[in-house]
C-alpha positions in Angstrom: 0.0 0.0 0.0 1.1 3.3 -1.2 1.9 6.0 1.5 -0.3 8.4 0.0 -3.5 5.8 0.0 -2.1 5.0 4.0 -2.7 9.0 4.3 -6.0 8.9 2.6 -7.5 6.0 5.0 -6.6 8.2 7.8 -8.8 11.0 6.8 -11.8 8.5 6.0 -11.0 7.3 9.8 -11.1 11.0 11.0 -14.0 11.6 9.2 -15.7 8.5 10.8 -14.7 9.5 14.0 -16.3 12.8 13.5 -12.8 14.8 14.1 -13.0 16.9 11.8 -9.9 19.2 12.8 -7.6 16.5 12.0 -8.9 16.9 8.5 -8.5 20.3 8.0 -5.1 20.1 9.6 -4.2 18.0 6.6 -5.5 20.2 4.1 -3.2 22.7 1.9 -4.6 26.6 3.1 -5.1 27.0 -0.7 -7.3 23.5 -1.2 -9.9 23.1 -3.7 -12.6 21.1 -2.1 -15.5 20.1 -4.9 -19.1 17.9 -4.6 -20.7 17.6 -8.0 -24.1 17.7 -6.2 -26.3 21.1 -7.1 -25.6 23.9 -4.4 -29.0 24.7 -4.7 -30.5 21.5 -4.4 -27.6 20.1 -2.2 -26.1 22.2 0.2 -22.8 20.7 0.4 -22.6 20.5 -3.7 -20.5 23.0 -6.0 -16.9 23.9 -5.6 -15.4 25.7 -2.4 -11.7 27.2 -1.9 -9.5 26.9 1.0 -9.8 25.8 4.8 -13.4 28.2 5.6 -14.8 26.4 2.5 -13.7 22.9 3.3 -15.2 23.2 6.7 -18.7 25.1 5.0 -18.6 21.6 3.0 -18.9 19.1 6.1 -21.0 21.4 8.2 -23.3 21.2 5.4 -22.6 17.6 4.8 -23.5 16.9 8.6 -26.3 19.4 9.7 -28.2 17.8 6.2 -27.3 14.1 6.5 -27.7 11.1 8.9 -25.5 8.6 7.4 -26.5 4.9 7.8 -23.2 3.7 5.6 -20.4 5.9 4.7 -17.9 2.8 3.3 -14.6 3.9 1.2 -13.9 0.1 -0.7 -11.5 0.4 -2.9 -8.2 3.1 -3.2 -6.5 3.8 -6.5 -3.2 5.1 -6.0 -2.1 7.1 -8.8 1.0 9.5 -9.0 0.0 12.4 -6.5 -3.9 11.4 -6.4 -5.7 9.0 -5.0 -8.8 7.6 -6.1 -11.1 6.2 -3.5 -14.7 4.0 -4.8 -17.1 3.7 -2.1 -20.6 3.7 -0.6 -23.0 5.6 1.2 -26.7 5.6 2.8 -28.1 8.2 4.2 -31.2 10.0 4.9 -32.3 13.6 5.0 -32.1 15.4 8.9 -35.0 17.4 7.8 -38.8 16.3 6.9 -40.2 13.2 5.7 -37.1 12.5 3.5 -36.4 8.7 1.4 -33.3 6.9 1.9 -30.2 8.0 -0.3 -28.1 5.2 -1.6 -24.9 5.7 -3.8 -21.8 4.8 -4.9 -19.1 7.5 -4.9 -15.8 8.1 -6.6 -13.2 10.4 -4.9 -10.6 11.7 -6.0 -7.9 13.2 -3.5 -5.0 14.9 -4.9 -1.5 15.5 -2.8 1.4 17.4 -2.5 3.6 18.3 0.1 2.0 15.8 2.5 -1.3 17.9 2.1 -4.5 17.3 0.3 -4.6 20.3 -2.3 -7.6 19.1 -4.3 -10.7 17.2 -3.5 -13.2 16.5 -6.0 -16.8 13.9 -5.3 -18.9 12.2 -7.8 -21.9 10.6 -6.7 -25.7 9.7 -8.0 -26.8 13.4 -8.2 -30.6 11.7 -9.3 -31.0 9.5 -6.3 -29.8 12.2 -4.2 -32.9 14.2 -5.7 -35.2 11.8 -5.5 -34.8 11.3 -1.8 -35.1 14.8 -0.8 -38.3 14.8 -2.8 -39.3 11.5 -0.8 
């Protein structure tokens, strides 16, 4: 296992420990953080810059989301990226919201020991229809 995919599983740990500092200590100041979800449909979707906007991203993430599955499978390594496949299900905080299942693709890139790019693709549609319920 590649260093950088070792790095990468520690931040999926954080992240399911709910610590987020340890996160954004690990993030470049300058880091492009990027959901392909709808910011106006998905509060956490569209692309943010730096350490505010990677924080704005999991506060969204977490005052919108109960997840019942959050599982990184696979990891990729790849030069200075790292490309994660995994799974998530999850329901809407708010209202009488459906069940949101996906599969995910992330793709971390690194420099410097920090992560100075994050990008997310996921199932925009199911997403959608669950807020709709």
């Amino acid at each position: 296992m590649s260093d950088n995919v070792a790095f990468i599983g520690t931040m999926y740990a954080a992240f399911g420990r709910g610590d987020l500092q340890t996160i954004l200590d690990n993030l470049d100041p300058a880091v492009s953080w990027e959901s392909n979800g709808d910011p106006d449909r998905m509060p956490w979707g569209g692309k943010r810059s730096g350490l505010a906007g990677a924080r704005s991203f999991f506060e969204a993430l977490g005052g919108n989301l109960d997840f019942e599955l959050f599982e990184p499978g696979t990891f990729y390594p790849s030069g200075d990226a790292v490309i994660v496949h995994g799974q998530t299900v999850a329901r809407h905080k708010t209202g009488a919201r459906g069940q949101w299942r996906s599969e995910w693709v992330h793709i971390f890139t690194l420099r410097g020991g920090k992560i100075v790019r994050f990008q997310e693709f996921y199932d925009t549609a199911a997403m959608e229809r669950a807020l709709a319920g």
